[in-house]
GULO-376439 format. One line per 10 residues: number of its first residue (from 1); for each residue x, y, z of N, C-alpha, C. Coordinates in nm, 2 decimals, always signed. Last residue first. Example, Ala and Ser with C-alpha at 12.3 -4.5 7.8 and 13.67 -1.06 7.14 Angstrom:
residues 2
2) +1.28/-0.22/+0.71/+1.37/-0.11/+0.71/+1.29/+0.00/+0.79 | +1.32/-0.57/+0.78/+1.23/-0.45/+0.78/+1.32/-0.33/+0.78
//
This chain:
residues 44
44) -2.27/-0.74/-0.51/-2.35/-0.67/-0.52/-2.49/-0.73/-0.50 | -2.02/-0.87/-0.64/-2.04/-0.86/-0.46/-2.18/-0.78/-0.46 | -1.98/-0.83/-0.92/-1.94/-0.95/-0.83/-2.02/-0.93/-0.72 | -2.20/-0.60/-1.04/-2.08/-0.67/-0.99/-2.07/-0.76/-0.94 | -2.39/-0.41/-0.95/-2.46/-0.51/-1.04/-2.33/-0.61/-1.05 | -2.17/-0.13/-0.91/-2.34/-0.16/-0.89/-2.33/-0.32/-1.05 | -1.81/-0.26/-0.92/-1.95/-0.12/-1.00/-2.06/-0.23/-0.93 | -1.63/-0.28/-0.62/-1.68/-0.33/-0.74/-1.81/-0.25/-0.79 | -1.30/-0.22/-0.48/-1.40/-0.17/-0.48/-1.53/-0.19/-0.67 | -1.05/-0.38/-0.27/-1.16/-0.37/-0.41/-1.27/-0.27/-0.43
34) -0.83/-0.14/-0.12/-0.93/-0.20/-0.13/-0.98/-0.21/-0.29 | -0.48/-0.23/-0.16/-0.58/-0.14/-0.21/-0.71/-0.19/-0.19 | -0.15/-0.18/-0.08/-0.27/-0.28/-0.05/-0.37/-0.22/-0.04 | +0.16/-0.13/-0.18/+0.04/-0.08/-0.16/-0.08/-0.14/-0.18 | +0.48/-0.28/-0.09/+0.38/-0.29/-0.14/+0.22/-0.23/-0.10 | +0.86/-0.16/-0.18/+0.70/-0.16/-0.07/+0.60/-0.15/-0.17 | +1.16/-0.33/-0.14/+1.05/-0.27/-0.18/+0.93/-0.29/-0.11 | +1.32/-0.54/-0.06/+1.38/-0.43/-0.17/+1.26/-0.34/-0.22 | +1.26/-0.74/+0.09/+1.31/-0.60/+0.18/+1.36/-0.51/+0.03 | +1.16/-0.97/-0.02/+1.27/-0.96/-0.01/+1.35/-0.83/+0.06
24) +0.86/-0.95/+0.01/+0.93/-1.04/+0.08/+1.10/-1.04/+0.11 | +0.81/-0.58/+0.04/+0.85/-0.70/-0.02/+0.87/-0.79/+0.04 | +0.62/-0.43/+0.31/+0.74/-0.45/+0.25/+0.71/-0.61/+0.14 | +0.31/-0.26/+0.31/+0.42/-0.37/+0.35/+0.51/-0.34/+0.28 | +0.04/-0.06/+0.39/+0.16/-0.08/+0.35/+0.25/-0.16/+0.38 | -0.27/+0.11/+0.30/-0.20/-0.02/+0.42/-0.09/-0.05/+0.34 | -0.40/+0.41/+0.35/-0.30/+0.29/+0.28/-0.29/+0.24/+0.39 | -0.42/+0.68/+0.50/-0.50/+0.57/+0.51/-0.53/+0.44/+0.47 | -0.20/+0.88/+0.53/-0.32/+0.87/+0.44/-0.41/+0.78/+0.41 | +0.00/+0.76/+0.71/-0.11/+0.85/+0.72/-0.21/+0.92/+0.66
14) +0.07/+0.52/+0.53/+0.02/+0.49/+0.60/-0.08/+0.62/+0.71 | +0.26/+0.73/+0.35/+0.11/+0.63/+0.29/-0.01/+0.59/+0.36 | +0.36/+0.87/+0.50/+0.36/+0.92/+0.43/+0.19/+0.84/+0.40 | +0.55/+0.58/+0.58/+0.51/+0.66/+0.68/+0.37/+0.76/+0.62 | +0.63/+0.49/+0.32/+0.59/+0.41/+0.37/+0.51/+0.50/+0.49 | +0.81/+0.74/+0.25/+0.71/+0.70/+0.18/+0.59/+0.60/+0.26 | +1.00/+0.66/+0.49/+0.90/+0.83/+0.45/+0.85/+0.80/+0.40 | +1.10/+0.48/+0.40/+1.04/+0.47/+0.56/+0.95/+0.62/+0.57 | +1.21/+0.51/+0.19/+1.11/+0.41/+0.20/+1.04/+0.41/+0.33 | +1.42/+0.67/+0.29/+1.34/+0.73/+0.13/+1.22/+0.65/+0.16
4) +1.60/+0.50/+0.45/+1.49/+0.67/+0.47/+1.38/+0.68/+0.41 | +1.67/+0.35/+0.26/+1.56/+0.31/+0.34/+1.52/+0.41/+0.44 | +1.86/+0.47/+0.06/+1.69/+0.42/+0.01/+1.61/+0.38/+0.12 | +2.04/+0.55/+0.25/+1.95/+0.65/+0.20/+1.82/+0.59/+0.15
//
């Protein structure tokens, strides 16, 4: 059941335009977020 549950969430994320992995260990998923920095910032 939990990897239904994760393969819909993970599905779910990735059509909303997240990038999504798994744990190293397969017990979980991880959501990979762009930076995004204020005016006058690091990258600016």
């Amino acid at each position: 059941m939990r990897v239904i549950v994760q393969a819909a969430v993970a599905g779910l994320l990735v059509r909303l335009g997240h990038t999504v992995t798994e744990t190293p260990d397969g017990g979980g998923l991880v959501v990979l977020a762009e930076a995004v920095f204020p005016r006058g910032g690091k990258d600016s």
